[in-house]
N, C-alpha and C positions, 0 to 999 in steps of 0.2 A: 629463550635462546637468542643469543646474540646474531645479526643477519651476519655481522663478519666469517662470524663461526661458520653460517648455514652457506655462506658464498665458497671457504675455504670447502666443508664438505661436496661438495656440489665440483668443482673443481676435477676435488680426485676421482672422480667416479668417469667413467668412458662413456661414450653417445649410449651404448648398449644397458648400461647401468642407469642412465639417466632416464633414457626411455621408459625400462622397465620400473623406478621409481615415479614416473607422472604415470604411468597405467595403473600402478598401483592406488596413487594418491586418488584419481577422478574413480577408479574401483570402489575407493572406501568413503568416498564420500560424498554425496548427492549433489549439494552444490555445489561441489569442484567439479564433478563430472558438468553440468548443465556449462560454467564457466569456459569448459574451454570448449564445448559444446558450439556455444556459442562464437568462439575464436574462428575455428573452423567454419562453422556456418553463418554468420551475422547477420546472414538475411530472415532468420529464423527466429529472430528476438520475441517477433509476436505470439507465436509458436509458447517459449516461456512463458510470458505476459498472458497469455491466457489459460497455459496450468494454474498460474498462483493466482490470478481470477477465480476460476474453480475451485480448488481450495478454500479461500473465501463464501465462494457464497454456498460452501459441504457447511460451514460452520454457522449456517444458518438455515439453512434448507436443507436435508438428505433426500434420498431418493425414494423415501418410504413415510418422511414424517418433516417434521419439525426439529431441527438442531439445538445444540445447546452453545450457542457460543461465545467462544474462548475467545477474549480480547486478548489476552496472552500470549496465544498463539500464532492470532493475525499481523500482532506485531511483530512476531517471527519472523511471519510470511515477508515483511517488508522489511526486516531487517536480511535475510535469504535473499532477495531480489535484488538488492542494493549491492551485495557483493559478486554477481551475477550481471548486472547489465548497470548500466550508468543514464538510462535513460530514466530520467527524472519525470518526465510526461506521463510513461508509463506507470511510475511509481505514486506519481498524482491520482490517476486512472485507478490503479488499485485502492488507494485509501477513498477516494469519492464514493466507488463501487461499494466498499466497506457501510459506510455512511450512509447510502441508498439501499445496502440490503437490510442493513439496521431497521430502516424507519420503514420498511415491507415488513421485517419480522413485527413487527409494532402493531401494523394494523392488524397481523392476522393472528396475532399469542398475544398480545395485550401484557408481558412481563410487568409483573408489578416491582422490580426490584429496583431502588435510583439508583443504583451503581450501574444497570443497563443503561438508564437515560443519560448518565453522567460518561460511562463510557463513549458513547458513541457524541457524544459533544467532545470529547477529547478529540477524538478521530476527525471531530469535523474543524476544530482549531487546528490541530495541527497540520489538515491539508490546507485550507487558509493562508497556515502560515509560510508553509514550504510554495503554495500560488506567487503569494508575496515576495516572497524571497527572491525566487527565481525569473518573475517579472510574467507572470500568464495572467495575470491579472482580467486583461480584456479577454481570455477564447475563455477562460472560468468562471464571469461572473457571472452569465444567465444560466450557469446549471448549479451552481451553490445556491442564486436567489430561488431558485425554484423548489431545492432543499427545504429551504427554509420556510418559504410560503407554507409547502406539502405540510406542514405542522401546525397550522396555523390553527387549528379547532383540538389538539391536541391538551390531555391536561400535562401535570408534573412539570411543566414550564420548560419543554422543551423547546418550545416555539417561541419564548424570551433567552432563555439561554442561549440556540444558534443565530438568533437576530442582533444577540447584540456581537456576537463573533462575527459574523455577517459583516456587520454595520464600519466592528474596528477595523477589519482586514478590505474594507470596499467601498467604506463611506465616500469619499470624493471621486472615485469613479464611477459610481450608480450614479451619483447628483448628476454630474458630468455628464453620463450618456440619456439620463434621464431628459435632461434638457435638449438635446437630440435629435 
């Protein structure tokens, strides 16, 4: 649909028609409802940010056992959040999170599958790269290096694979603070 279209329909419909089409839309839909949830509330963001924390670490811990988790889905969760709140810190927050429940499920299921180990070096590149990006560089690096240290007796080479993500997303500012 064309927005021109959806700006025309929008138009003809009265405050009362309008109303009751966004009550409907946050009705049927989860994350529109959290969306303007949020509109109204803004001081409640964290509130969100820590459902879809939760979430997270269901897909790897339940309440009874050991989870099976869905990289799939988590990216979801961070794709759902994204359209939802704008705070980027938070959305950092959740993929680290990700990454740290990863390397807990590791110690205590030992998954032998490398799409596990490979997964979650994805997740830890890509928060990396979004640190990067967005310049948090300095409050991020002592909790990624520690990420990666935590691997370090590790086999499947997870502790060379997120060192050297590590290294390309942090090299001159570890040196840097290192001398310090």
């Amino acid at each position: 649909m064309k927005i021109a279209d959806f700006r025309k329909y929008l138009q003809s419909l009265s405050k009362e028609e309008m109303e009751a089409e966004l009550i409907n839309l946050a009705k049927s839909y989860k994350n529109v409802e959290e969306y303007f949830y949020l509109k109204v509330n803004p001081a409640n963001e964290e509130e969100i940010f820590l459902k879809y924390k939760e979430n997270i670490k269901n897909q790897f811990f339940t309440k009874k056992s050991y989870g099976i988790p869905n990289f799939k889905e988590i990216r979801e969760y961070y794709s759902e959040f994204k359209k939802v709140s704008k705070n980027t810190e938070y959305l950092i927050e959740l993929m680290i999170y990700t990454v740290e429940m990863g390397i807990k499920y590791l110690e205590e299921v030992q998954p032998l599958e490398d799409r596990f180990y490979e997964r979650v070096c994805k997740v830890f590149k890509d928060v990396t790269i979004l640190i990067n990006k967005n310049k948090y560089e300095e409050k991020y690096i002592n909790r990624c290096k520690k990420i990666v240290e935590s691997n370090y007796s590790r086999s499947y080479g997870l502790y060379d694979s997120m060192s050297d993500i590590f290294y390309d997303y942090f090299q001159l500012l570890d040196v840097f603070l290192y001398i310090l």
